[in-house]
N, C-alpha and C positions, 0 to 999 in steps of 0.2 A: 683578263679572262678568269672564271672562274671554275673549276675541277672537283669534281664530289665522285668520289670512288665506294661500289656498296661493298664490302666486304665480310667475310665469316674472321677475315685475319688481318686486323687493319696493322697488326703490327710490322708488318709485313713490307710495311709503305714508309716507316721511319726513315732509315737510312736513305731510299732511295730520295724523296721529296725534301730532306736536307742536305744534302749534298750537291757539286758538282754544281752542272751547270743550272740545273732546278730548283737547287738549293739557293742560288744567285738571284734566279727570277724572284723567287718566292722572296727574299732581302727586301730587293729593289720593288716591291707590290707589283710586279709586272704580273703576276698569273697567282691567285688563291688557289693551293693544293690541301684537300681534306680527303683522309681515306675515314667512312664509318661504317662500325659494325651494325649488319642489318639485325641482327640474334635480336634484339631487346624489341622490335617491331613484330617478331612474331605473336604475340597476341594468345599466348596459352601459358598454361603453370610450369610446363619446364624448356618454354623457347627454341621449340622446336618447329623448324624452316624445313625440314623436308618428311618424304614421307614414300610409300610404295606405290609403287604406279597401280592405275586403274587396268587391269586385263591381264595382270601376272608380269611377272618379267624378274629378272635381277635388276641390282641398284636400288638408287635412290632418289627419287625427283625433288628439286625446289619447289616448297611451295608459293602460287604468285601471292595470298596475303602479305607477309613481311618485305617481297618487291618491293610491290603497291604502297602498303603502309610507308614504307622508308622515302618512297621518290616523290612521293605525296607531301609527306612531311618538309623534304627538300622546300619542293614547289613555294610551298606555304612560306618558309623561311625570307625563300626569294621573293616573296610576294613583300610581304612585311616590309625589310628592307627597300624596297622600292619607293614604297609608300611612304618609308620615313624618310628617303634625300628629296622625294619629292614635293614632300610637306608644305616646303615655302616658296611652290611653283606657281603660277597660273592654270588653272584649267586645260588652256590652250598649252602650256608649256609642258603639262604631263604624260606621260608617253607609256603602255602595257611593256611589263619588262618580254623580252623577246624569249619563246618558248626553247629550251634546252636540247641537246639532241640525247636523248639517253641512248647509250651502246650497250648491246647486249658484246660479252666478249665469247665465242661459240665456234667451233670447227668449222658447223655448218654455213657462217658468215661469208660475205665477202671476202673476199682475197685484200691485202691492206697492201696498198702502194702511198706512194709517194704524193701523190696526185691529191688522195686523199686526206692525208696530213696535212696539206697546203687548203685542205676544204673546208675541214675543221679549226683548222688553227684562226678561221674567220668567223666561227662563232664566237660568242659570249659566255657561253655554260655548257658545260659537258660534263655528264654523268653517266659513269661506268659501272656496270653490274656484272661483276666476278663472280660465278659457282662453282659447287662444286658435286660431290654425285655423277648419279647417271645423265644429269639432264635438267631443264626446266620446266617447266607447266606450259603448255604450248600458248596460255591463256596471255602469259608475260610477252612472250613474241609477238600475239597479233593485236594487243591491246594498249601495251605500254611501250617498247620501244619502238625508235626512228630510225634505228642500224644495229646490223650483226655482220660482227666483226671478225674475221680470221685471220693471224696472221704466219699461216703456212698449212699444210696438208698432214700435221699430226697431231697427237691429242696430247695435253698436259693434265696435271691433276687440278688444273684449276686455271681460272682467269686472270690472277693478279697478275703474273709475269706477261701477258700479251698485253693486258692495260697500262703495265709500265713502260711497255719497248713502246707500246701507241701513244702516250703520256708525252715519254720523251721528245718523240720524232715532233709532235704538235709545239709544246710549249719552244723548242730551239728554234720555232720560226717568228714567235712575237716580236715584233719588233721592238731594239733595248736587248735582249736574252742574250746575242751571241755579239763578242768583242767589233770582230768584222762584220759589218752590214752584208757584204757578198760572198762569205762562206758558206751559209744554206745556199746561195744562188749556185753555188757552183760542185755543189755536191753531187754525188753521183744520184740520179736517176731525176734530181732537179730538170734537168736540162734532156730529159728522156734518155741520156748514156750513161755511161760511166765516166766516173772522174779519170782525168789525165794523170802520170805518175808524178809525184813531187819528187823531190830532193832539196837537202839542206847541209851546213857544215859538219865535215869535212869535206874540201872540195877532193880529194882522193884517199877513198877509205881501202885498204887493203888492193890495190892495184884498178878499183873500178870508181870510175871518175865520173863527175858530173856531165852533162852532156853542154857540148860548147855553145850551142844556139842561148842558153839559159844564161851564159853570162855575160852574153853581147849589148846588153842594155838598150835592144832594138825592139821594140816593146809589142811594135805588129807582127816583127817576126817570129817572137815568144809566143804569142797570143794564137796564130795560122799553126806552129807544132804542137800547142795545148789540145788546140782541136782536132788534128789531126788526128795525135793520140790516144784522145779520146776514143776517136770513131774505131782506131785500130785497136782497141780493147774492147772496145763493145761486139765489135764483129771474133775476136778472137773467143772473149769469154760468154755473150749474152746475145749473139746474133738476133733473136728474136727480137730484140727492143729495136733495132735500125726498121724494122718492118712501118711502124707507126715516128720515128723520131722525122723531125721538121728539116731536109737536107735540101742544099745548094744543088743544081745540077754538077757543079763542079765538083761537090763533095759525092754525090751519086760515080763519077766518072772515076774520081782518086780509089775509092771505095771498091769499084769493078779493078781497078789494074791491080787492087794487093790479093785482091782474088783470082787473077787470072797469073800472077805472080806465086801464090800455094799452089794454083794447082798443077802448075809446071815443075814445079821441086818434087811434087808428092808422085810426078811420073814415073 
């Protein structure tokens, strides 16, 4: 997979795209991470990307020129390179490289789930356009991007931090990225719950102990308290997610008797 992030502060992307677990994919050629500054796409004498909105207001809007210019430019790149592995194909064997999804990163986006990292971590190319200011040219919304992204109901001073948390959640799913093949699988919202509680050594740390089912080495019975767990944390912290999650009638029925079990206590 390949990752092109537009930014005013590619510096911004250093640390994060070397290191950790990103910094492993990007070793291993599993996923190409590039942040580039759009400024030099701006197209005037002192590189200037924004400007005052048309009909008065406070702030400062991006203008879509150096967008444009920059994801254009991309394109191009991408083009080229196609052309040249595909130099000593057949006709028949050469194939349009497959079009990018550029994310706007924006309040006003989509809500970013889980669902969605699993969407995109199936593309090929993903290109992230970070601002900052009051805003963008509405002109970049309805012309150049293919998603606007949010991920929560508050405003930051910019995009890079919502493109790194969406960065990350994408590339730990390629397959190769993460040591365990079924640790994304089992991660919380993976499986529309929440993950079950672990534990590790010490088997009794200050008086409170592992729980005994775990070290009975009976593996379906491990596996029936994992889930359970699950569902008992999801109804205790995120109820609304069991509304839409995939459940057993038997799990429907276990699910009713811990609730009919609160609400005799809370008499």
């Amino acid at each position: 997979m390949k990752i092109d992030v537009l930014t005013l502060f590619p510096e911004m992307f250093d640390g994060v795209f070397g290191t950790s677990i990103l910094g492993k994919a990007r070793e291993k050629g599993i996923v190409s991470l590039r942040a580039v500054n759009f400024r030099p796409y701006a197209g005037n004498r002192h590189n200037t990307v924004d400007d005052t909105p048309y009909g008065g207001g406070g702030g400062m809007v991006l203008k879509p020129d150096p967008i444009f210019a920059a994801v254009e430019d991309l394109l191009e790149g991408q083009a080229k390179e196609a052309a040249s592995a595909e130099s000593g194909q057949s006709l028949d064997e050469q194939q349009a490289p497959k079009p990018p999804r550029v994310i706007l990163m924006c309040p006003q986006g989509e809500t970013y789930t889980q669902k969605k990292a699993e969407e995109l971590a199936r593309e090929e190319h993903l290109i992230f356009i970070c601002g900052h200011y009051e805003g963008y040219d509405e002109r970049i919304r309805e012309h150049l991007v293919t998603d606007e992204l949010s991920i929560g109901d508050y405003v930051l001073t910019g995009g890079e931090l919502p493109a790194m948390t969406v960065i990350d959640s994408v590339v730990r799913l390629l397959p190769g990225v993460l040591g365990n093949a079924t640790s994304a699988v089992a991660d919380s919202f993976s499986t529309g719950l929440l993950e079950h509680p672990h534990y590790t050594r010490p088997l009794d740390f200050r008086g409170w102990k592992v729980p005994d089912i775990l070290l009975s080495g009976h593996h379906a019975n491990i596996e029936e308290w994992r889930r359970r767990e699950s569902l008992r944390r999801t109804l205790e912290r995120r109820p609304d997610l069991l509304e839409h999650a995939d459940l057993t009638i038997k799990e429907k029925e276990w699910l009713q008797s811990v609730r009919d079990q609160k609400a005799s206590r809370d008499i």
